[in-house]
PyMOL Python script that loads the backbone (N, CA, C, O; Angstrom):
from pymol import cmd

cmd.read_pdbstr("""\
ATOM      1  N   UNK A   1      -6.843  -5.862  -0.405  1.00  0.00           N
ATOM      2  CA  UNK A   1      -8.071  -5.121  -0.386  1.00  0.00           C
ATOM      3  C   UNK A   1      -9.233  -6.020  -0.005  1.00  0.00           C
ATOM      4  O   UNK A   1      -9.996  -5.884   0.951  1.00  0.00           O
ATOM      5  N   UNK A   2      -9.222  -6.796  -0.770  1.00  0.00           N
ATOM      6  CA  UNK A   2     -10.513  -8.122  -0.798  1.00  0.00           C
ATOM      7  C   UNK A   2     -10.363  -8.686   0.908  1.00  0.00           C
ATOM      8  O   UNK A   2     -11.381  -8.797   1.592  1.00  0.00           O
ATOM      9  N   UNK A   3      -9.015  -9.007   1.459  1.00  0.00           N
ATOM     10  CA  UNK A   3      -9.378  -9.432   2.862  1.00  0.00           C
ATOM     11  C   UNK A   3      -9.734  -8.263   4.262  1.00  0.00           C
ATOM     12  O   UNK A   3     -10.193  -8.621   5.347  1.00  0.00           O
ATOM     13  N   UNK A   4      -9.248  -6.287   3.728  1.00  0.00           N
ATOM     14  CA  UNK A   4     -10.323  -5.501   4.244  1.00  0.00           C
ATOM     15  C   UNK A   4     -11.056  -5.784   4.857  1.00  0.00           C
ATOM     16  O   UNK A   4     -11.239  -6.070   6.040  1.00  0.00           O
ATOM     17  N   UNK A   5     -11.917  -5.650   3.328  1.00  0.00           N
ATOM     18  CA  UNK A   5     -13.493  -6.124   2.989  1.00  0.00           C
ATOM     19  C   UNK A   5     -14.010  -6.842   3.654  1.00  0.00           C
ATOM     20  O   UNK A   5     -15.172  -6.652   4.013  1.00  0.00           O
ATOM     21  N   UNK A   6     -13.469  -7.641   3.935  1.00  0.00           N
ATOM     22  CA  UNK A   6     -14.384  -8.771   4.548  1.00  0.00           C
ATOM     23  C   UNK A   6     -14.532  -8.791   5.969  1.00  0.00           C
ATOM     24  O   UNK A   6     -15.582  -9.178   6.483  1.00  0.00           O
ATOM     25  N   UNK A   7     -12.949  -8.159   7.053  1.00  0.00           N
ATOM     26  CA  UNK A   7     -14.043  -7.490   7.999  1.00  0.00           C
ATOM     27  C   UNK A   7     -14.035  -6.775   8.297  1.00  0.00           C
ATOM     28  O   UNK A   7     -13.518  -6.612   9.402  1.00  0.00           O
ATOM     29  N   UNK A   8     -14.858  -5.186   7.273  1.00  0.00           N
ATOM     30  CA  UNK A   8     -15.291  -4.687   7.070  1.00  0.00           C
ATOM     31  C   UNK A   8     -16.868  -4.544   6.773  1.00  0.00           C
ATOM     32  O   UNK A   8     -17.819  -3.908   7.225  1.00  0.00           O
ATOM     33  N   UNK A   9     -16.657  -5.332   5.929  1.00  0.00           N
ATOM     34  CA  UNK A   9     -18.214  -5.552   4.962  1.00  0.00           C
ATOM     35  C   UNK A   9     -19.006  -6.656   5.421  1.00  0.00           C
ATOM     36  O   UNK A   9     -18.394  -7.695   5.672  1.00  0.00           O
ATOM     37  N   UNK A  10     -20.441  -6.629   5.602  1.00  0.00           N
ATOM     38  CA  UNK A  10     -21.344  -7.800   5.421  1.00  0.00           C
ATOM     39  C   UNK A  10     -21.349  -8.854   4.143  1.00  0.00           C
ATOM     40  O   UNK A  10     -21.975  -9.913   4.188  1.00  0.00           O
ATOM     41  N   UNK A  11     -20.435  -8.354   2.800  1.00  0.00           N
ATOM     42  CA  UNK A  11     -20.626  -9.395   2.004  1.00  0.00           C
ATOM     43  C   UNK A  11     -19.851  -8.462   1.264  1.00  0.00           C
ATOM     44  O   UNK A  11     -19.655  -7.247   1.285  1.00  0.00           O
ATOM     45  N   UNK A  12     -19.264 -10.002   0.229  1.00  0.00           N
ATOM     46  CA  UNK A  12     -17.968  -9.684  -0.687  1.00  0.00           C
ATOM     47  C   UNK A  12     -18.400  -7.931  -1.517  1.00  0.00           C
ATOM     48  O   UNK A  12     -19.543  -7.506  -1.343  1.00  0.00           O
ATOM     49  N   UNK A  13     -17.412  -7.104  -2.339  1.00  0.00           N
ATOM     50  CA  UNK A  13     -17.409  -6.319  -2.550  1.00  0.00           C
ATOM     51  C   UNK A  13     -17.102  -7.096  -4.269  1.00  0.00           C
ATOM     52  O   UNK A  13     -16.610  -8.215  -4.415  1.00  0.00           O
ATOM     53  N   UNK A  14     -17.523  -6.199  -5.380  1.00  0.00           N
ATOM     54  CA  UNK A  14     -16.959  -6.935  -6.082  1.00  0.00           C
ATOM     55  C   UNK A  14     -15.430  -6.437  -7.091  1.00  0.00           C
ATOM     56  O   UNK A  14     -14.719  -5.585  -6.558  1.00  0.00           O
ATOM     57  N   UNK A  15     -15.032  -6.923  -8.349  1.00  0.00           N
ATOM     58  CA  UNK A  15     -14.132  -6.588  -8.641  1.00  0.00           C
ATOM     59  C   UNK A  15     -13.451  -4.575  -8.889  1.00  0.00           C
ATOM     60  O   UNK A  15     -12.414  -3.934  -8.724  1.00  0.00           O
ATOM     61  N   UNK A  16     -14.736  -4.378  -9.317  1.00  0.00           N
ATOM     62  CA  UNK A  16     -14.627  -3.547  -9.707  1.00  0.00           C
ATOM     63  C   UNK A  16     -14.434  -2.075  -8.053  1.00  0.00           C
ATOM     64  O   UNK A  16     -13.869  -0.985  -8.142  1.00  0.00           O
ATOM     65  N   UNK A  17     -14.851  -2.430  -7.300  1.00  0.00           N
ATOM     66  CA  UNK A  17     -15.034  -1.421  -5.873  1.00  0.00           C
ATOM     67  C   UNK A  17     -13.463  -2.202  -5.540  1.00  0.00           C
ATOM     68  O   UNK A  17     -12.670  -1.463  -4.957  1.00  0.00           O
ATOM     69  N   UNK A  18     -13.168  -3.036  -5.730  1.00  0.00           N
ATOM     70  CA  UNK A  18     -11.689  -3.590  -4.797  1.00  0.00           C
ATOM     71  C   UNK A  18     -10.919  -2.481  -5.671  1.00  0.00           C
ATOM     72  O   UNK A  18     -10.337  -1.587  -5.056  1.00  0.00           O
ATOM     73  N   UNK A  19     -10.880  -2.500  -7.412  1.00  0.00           N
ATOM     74  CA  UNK A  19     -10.067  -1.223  -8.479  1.00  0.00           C
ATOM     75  C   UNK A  19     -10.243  -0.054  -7.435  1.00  0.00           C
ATOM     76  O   UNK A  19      -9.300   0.483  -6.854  1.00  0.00           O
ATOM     77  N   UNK A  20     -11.193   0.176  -7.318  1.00  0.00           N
ATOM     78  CA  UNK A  20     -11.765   1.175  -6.459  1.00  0.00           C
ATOM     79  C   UNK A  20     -10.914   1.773  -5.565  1.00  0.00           C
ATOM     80  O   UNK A  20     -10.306   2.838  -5.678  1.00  0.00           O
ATOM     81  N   UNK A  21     -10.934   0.888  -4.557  1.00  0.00           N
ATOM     82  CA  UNK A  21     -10.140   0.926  -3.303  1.00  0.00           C
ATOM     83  C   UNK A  21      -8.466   1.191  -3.653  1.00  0.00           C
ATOM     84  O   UNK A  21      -7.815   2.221  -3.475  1.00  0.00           O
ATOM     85  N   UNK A  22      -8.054  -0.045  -4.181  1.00  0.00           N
ATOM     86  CA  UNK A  22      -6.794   0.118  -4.274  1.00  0.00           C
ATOM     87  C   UNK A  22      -6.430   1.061  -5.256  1.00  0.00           C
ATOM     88  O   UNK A  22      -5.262   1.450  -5.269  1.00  0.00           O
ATOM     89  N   UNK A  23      -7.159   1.449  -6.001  1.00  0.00           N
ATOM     90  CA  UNK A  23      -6.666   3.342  -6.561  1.00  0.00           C
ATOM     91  C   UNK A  23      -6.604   4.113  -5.636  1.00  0.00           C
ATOM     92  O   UNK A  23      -5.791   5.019  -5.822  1.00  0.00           O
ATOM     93  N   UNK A  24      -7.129   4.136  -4.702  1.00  0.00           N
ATOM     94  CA  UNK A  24      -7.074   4.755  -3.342  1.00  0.00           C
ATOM     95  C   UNK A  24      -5.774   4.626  -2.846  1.00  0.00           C
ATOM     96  O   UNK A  24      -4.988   5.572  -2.816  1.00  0.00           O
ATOM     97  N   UNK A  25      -5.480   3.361  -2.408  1.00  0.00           N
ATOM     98  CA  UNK A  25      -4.222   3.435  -1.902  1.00  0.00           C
ATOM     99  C   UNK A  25      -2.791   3.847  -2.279  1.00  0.00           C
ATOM    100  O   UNK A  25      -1.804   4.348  -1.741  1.00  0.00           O
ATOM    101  N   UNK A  26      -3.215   3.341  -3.582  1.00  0.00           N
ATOM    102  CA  UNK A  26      -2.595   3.456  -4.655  1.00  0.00           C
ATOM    103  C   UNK A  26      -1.416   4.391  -5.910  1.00  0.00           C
ATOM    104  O   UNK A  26      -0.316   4.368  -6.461  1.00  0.00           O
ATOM    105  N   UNK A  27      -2.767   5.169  -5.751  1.00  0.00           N
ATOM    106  CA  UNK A  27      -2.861   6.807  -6.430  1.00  0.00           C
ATOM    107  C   UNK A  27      -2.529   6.277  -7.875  1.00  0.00           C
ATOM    108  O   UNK A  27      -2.413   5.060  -8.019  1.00  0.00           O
ATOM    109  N   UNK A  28      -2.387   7.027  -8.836  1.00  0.00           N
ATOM    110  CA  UNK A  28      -2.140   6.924 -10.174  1.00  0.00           C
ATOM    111  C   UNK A  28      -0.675   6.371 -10.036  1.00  0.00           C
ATOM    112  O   UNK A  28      -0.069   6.488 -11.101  1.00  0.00           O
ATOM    113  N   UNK A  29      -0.074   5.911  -9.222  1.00  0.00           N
ATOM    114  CA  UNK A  29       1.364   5.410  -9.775  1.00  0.00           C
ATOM    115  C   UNK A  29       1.213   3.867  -9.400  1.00  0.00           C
ATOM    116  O   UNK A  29       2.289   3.269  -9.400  1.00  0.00           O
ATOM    117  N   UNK A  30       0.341   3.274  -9.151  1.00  0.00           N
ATOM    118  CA  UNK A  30      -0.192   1.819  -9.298  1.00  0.00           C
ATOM    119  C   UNK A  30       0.703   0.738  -8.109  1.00  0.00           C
ATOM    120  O   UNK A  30       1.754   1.266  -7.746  1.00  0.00           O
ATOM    121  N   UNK A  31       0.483  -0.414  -7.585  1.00  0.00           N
ATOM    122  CA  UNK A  31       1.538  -1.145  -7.166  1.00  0.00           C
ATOM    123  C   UNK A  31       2.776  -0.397  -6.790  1.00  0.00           C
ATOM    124  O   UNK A  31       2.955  -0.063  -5.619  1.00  0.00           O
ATOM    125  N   UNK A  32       3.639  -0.120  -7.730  1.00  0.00           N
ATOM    126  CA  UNK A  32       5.228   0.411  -7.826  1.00  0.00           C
ATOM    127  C   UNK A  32       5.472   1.025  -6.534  1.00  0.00           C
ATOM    128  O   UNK A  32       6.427   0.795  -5.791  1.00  0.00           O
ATOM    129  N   UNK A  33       4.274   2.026  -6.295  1.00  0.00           N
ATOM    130  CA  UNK A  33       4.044   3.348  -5.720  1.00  0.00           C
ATOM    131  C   UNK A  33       3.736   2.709  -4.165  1.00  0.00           C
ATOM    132  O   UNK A  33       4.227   3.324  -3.219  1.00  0.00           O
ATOM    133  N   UNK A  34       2.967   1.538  -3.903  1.00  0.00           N
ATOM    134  CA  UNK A  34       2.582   1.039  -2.434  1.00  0.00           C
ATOM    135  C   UNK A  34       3.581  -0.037  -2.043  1.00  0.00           C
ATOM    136  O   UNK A  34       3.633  -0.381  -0.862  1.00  0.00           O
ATOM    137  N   UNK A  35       4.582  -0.737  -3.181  1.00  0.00           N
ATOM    138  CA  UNK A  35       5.174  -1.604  -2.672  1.00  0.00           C
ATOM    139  C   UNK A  35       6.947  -0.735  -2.172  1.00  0.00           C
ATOM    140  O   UNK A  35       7.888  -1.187  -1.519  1.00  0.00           O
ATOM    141  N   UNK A  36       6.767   0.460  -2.766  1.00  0.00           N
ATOM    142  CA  UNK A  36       8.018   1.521  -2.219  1.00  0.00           C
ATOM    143  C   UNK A  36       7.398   1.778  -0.270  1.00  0.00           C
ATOM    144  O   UNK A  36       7.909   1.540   0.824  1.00  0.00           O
ATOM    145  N   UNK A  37       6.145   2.342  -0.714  1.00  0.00           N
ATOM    146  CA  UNK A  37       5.755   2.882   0.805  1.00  0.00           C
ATOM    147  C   UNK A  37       5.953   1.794   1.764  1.00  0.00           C
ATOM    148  O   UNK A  37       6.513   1.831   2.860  1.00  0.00           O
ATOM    149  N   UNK A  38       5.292   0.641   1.044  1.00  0.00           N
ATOM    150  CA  UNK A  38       5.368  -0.790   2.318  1.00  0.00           C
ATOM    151  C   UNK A  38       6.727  -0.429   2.925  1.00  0.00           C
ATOM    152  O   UNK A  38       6.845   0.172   3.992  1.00  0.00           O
ATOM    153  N   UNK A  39       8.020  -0.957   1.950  1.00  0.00           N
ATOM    154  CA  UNK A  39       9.496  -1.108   2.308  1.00  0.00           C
ATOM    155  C   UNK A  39       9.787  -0.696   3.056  1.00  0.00           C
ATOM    156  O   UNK A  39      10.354  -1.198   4.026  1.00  0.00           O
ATOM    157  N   UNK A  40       9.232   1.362   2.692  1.00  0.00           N
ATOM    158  CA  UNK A  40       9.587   2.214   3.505  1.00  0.00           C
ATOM    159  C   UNK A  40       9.123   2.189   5.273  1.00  0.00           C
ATOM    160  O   UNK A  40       9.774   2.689   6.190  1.00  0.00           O
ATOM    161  N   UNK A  41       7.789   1.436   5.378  1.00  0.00           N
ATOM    162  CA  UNK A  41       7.212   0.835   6.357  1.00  0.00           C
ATOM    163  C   UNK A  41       7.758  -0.293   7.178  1.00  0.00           C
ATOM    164  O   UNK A  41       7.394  -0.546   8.327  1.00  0.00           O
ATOM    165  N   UNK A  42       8.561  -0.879   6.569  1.00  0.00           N
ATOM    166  CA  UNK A  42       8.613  -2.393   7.171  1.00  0.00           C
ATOM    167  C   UNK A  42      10.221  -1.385   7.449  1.00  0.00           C
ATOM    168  O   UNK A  42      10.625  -1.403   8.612  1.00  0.00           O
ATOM    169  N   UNK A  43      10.818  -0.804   6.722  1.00  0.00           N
ATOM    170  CA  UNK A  43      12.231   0.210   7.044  1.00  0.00           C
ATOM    171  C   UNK A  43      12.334   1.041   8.485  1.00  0.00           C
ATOM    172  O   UNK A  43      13.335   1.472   9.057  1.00  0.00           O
ATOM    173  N   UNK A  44      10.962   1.105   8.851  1.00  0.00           N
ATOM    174  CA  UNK A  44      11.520   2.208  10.115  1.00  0.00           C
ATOM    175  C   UNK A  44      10.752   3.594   9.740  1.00  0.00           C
ATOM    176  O   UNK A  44      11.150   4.564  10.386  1.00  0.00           O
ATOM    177  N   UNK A  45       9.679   3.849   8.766  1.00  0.00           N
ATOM    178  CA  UNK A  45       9.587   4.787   8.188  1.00  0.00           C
ATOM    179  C   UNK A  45       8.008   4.962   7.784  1.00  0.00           C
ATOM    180  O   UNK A  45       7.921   5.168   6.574  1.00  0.00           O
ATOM    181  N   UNK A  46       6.883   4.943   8.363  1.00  0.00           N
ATOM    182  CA  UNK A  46       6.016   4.297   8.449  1.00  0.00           C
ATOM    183  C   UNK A  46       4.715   6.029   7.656  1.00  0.00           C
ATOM    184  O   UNK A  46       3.520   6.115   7.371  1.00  0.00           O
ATOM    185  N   UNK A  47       5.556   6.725   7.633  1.00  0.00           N
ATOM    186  CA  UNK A  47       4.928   7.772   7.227  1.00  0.00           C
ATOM    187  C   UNK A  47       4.326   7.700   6.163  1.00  0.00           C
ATOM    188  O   UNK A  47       3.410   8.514   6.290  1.00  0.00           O
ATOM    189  N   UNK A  48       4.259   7.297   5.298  1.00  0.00           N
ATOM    190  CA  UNK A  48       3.847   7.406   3.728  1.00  0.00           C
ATOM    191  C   UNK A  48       2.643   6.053   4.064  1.00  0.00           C
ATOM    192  O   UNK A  48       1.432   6.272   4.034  1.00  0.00           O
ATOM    193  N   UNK A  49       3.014   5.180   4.259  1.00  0.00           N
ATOM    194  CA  UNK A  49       2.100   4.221   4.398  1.00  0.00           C
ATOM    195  C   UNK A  49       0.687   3.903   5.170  1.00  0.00           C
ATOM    196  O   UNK A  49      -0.278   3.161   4.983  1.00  0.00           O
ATOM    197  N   UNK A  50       1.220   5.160   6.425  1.00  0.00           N
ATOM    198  CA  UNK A  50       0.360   5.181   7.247  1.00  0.00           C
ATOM    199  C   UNK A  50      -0.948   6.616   6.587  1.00  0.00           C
ATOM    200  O   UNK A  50      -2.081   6.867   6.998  1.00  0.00           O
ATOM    201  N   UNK A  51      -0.374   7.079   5.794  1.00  0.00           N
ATOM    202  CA  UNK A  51      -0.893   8.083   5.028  1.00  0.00           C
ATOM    203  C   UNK A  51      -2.126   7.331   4.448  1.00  0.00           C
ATOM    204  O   UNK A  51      -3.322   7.270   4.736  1.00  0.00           O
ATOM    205  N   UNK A  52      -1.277   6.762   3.461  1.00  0.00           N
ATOM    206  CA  UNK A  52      -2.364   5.807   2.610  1.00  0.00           C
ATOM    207  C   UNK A  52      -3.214   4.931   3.065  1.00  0.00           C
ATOM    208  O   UNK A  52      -4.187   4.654   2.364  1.00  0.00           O
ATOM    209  N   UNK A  53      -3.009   4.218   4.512  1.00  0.00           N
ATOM    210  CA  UNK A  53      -3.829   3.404   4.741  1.00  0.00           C
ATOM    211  C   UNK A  53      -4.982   3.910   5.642  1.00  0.00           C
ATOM    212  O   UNK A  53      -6.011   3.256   5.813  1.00  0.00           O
ATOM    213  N   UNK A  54      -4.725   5.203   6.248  1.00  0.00           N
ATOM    214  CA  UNK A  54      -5.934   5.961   6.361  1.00  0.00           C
ATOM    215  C   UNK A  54      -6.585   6.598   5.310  1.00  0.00           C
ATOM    216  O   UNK A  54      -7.786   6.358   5.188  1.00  0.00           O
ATOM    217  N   UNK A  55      -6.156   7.211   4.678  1.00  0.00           N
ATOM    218  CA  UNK A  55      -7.193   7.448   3.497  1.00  0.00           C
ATOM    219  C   UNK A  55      -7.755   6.199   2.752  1.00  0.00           C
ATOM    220  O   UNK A  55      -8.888   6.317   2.286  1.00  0.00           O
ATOM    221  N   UNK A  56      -7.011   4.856   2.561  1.00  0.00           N
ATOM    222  CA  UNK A  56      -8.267   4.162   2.125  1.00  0.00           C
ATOM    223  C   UNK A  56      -9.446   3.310   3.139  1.00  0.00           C
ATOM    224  O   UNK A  56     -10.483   2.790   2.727  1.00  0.00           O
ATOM    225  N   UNK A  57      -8.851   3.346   4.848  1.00  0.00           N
ATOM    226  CA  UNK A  57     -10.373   3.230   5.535  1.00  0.00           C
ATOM    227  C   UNK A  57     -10.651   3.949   5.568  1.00  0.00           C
ATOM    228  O   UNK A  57     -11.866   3.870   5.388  1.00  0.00           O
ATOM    229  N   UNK A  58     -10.266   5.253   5.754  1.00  0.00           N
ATOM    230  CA  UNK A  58     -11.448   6.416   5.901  1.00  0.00           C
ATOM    231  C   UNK A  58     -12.648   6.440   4.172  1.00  0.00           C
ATOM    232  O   UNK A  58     -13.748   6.993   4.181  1.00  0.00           O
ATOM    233  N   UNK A  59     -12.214   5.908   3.227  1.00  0.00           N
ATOM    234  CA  UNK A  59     -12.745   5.211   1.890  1.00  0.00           C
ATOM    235  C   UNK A  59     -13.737   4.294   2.336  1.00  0.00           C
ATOM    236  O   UNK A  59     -14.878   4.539   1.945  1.00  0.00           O
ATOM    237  N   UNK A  60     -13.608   3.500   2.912  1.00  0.00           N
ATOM    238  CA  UNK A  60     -14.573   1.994   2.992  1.00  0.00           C
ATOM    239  C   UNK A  60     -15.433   1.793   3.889  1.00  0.00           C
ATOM    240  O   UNK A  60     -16.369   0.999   3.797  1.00  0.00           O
ATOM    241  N   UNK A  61     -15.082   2.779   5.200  1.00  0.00           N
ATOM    242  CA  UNK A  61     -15.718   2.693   6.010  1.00  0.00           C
ATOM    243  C   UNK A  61     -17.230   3.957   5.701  1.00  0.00           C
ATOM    244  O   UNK A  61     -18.381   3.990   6.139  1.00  0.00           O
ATOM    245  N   UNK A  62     -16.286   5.021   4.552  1.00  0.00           N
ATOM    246  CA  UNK A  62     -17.692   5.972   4.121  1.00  0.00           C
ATOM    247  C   UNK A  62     -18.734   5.378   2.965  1.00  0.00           C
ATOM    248  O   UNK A  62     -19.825   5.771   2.550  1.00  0.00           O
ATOM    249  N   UNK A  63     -17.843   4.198   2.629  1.00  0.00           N
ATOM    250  CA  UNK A  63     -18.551   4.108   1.444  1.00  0.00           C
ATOM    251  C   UNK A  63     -19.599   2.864   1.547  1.00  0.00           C
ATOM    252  O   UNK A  63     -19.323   1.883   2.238  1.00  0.00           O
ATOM    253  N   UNK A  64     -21.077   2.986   0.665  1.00  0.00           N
ATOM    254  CA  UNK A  64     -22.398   2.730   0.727  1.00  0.00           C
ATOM    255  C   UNK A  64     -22.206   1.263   1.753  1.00  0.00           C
ATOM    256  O   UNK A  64     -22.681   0.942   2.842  1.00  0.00           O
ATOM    257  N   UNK A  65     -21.330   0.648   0.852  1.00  0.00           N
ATOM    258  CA  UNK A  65     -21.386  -0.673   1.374  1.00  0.00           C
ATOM    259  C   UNK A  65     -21.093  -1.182   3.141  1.00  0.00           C
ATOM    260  O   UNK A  65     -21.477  -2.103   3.862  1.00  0.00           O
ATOM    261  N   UNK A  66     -20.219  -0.012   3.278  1.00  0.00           N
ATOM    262  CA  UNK A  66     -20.613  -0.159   5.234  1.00  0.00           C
ATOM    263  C   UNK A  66     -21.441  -0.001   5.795  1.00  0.00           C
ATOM    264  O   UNK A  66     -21.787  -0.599   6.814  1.00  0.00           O
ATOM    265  N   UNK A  67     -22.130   1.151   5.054  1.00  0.00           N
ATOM    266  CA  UNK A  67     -23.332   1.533   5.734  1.00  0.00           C
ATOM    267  C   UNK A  67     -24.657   0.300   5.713  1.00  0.00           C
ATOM    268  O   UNK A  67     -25.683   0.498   6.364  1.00  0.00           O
ATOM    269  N   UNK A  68     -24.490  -0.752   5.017  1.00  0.00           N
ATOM    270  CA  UNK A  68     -25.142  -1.876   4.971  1.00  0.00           C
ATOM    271  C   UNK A  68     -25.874  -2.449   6.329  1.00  0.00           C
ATOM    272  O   UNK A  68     -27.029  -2.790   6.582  1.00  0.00           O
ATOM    273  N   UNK A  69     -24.041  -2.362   7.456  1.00  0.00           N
ATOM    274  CA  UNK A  69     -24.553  -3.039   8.272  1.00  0.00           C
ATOM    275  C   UNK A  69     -25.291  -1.896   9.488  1.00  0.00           C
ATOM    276  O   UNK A  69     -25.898  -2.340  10.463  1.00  0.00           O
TER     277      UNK A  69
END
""", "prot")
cmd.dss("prot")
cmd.show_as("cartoon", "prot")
cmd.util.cbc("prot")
cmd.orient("prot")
């Protein structure tokens, strides 16, 4: 999340917006839940992952802190 951010963002984000984010990616089933999708990604299978990783730029890029620059 934190390397995103950075180019993304004009300046670090802090702990609490990275929670942020990666609940995003995330969803309520934590880690467990993105390191299945990765597998499934790096497997040939890119659907689930590619899910999630648009919904969390479409997240960062709406949120205050892009609009910075």
């Amino acid at each position: 999340m934190s390397e995103i951010a950075q180019y993304l963002y004009p300046e670090d984000i802090d702990q609490s917006r990275v929670d942020y984010f990666k609940d995003i990616l995330t969803g309520t089933l934590g880690d467990v839940y993105w390191t299945g999708a990765w597998a499934d990604y790096v497997g040939g299978d890119d659907t689930t992952a590619r899910i999630r990783l648009n919904e969390l730029l479409t997240a960062m890029v709406n949120a205050a802190e892009f609009q910075i620059m």
